[in-house]
PLY file of the C-alpha trace (Angstrom):
ply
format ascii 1.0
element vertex 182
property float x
property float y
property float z
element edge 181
property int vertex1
property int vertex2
end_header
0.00 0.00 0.00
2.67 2.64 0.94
4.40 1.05 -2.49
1.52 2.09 -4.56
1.00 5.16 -2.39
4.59 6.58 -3.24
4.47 5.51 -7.04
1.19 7.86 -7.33
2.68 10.55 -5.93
5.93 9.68 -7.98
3.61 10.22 -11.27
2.01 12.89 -10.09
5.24 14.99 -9.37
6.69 13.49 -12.95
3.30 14.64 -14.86
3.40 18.38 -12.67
7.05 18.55 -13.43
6.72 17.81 -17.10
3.43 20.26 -17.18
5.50 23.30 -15.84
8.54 22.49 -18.40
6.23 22.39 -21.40
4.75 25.79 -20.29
7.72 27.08 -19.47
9.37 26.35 -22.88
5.90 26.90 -25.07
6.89 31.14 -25.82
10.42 30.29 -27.11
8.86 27.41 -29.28
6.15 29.69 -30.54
8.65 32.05 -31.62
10.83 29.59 -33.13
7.74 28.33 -35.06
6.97 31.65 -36.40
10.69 32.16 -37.45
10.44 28.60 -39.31
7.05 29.11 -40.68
8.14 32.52 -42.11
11.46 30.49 -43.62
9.44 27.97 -45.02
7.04 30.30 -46.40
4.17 28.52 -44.76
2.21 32.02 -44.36
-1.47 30.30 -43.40
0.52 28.67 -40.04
1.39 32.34 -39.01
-2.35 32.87 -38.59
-2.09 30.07 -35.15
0.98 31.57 -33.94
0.43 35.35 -34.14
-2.86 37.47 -33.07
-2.39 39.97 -36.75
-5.30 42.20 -35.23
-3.69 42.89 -31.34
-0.23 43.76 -33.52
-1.30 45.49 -35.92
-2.87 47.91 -33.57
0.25 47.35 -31.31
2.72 48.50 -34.37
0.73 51.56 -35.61
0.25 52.92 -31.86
4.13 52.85 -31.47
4.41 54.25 -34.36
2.16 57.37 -34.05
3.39 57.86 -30.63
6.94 58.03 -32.36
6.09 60.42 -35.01
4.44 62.45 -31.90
7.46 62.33 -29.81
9.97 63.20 -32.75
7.36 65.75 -34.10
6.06 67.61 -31.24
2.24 66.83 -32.96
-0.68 66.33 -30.91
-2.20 62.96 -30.43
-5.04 64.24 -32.58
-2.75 65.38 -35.34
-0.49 61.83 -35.11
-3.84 59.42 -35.24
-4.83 61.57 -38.52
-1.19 61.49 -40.40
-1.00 57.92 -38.77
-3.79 56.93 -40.86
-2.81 57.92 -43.83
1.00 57.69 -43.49
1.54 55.11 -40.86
-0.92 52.12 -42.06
1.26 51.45 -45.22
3.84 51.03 -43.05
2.16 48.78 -40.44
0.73 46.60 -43.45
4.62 45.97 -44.03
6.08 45.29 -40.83
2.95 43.17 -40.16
3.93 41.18 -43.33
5.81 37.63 -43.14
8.77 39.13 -44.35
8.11 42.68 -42.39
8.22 40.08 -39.31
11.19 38.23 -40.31
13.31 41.19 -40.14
12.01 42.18 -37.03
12.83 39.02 -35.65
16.23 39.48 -37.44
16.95 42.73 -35.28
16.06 45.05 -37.96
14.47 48.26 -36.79
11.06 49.75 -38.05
12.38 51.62 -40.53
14.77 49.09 -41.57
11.97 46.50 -41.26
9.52 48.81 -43.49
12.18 49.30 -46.44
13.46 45.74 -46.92
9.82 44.39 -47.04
9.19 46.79 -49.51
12.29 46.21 -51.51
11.30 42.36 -50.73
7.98 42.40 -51.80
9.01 44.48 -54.65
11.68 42.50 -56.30
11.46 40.19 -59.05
10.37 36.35 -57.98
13.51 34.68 -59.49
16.17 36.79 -58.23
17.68 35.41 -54.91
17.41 37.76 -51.47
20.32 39.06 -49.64
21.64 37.82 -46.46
19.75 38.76 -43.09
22.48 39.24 -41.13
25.26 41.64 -42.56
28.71 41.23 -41.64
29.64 42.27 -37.95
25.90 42.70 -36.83
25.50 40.97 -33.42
22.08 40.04 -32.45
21.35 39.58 -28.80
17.74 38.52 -27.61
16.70 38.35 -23.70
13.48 37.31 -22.62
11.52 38.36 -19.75
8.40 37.28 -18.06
6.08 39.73 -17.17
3.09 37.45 -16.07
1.95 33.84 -16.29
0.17 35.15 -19.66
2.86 37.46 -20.99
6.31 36.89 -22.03
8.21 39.74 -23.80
11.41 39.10 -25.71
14.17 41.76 -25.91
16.32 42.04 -29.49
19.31 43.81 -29.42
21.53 44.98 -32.03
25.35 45.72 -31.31
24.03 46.42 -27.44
21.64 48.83 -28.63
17.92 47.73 -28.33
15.63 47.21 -31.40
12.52 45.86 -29.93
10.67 43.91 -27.72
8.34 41.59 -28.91
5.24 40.37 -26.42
3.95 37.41 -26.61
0.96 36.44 -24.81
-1.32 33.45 -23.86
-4.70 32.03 -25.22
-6.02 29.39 -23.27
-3.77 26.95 -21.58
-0.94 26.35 -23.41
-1.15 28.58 -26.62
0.93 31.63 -27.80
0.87 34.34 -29.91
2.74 37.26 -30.88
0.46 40.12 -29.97
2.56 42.94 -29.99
5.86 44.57 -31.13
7.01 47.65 -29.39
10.26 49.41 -31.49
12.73 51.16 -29.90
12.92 54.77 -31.11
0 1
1 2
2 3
3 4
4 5
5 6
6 7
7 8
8 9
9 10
10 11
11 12
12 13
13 14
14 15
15 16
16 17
17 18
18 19
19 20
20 21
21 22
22 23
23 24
24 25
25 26
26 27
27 28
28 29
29 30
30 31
31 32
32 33
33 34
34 35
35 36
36 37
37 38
38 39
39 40
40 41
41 42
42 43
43 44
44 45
45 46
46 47
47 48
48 49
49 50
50 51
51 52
52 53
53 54
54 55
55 56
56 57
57 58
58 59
59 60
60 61
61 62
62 63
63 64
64 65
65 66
66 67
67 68
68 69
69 70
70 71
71 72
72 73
73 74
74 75
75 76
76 77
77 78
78 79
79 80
80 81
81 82
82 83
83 84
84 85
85 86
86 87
87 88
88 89
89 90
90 91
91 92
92 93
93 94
94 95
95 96
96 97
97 98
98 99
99 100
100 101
101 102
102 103
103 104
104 105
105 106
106 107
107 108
108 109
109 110
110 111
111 112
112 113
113 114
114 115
115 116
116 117
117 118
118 119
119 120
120 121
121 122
122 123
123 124
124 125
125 126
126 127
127 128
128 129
129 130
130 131
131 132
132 133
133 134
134 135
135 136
136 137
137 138
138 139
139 140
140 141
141 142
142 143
143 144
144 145
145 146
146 147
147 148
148 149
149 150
150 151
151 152
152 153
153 154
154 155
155 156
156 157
157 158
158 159
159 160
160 161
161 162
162 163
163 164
164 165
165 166
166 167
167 168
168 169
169 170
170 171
171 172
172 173
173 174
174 175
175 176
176 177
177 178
178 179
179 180
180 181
């Protein structure tokens, strides 16, 4: 009896144990997936591992509160250029390959231009390389809550963004918001 007795509570602690390290490890993997997804060019799997709404709002209010900051503009002022100016933008960073350089350590203006010269360039002629010579990416990840977990990119010590991923349901991820460093 005190056999059976210490091999259930052997299990349980084994299954708890096991439960907590898949949780634990399920934000890295998510990001991973989106990173391989994005390489593979399976675009329809980015739609289970990133919530497009929550960052496209996420991108286009860091963004206008950018433009305001660099500007001097009023918040009423930055949500009308933002509109107009900013969305193009967004609709690039908040691309496949607009996320790909993000995840690369590519700032949002960097991001926005190489989508666009991505997007824009003939099908058959190869891409350059992500990284260019002597760039040293640095990510550290931080968590904030049980249902948010925010990973920091750096670029030659200097940060580039911080990208938040948060929890749906149990054990799902997303990507639900990008904040870029000014």
């Amino acid at each position: 009896m005190l056999r059976r007795s210490l091999l259930s509570a052997l299990l349980l602690l084994a299954l708890t144990a096991g439960a907590i390290a898949y949780f634990v490890t399920r934000p890295a993997a998510t990001l991973a997936a989106i990173h391989q997804a994005i390489n593979d060019k399976r675009y329809p799997d980015l739609n289970a591992l990133v919530d497009f709404p929550a960052l496209r709002e996420s991108v286009k209010a860091d963004l206008i509160r950018q433009l305001e900051s660099r500007t001097g503009m009023s918040s009423e002022v930055g949500n009308i250029i933002g509109g107009m100016v900013i969305g193009p933008v967004v609709d690039l960073i908040v691309s496949p390959v607009g996320l790909d350089l993000v995840l690369d350590g590519y700032s949002a203006r960097e991001s926005a231009a190489n989508a666009r010269a991505r997007r824009d360039r003939p099908v058959d002629e190869k891409p350059a390389e992500n990284q260019p010579a002597g760039r040293k990416i640095s990510y550290a990840s931080d968590w904030q809550s049980l249902s948010r977990y925010d990973v920091m990119i750096s670029r030659d010590g200097k940060p580039v963004s911080t990208l938040t991923l948060r929890r749906y349901g149990l054990f799902t991820w997303k990507l639900a918001a990008i904040d870029m460093a000014a």
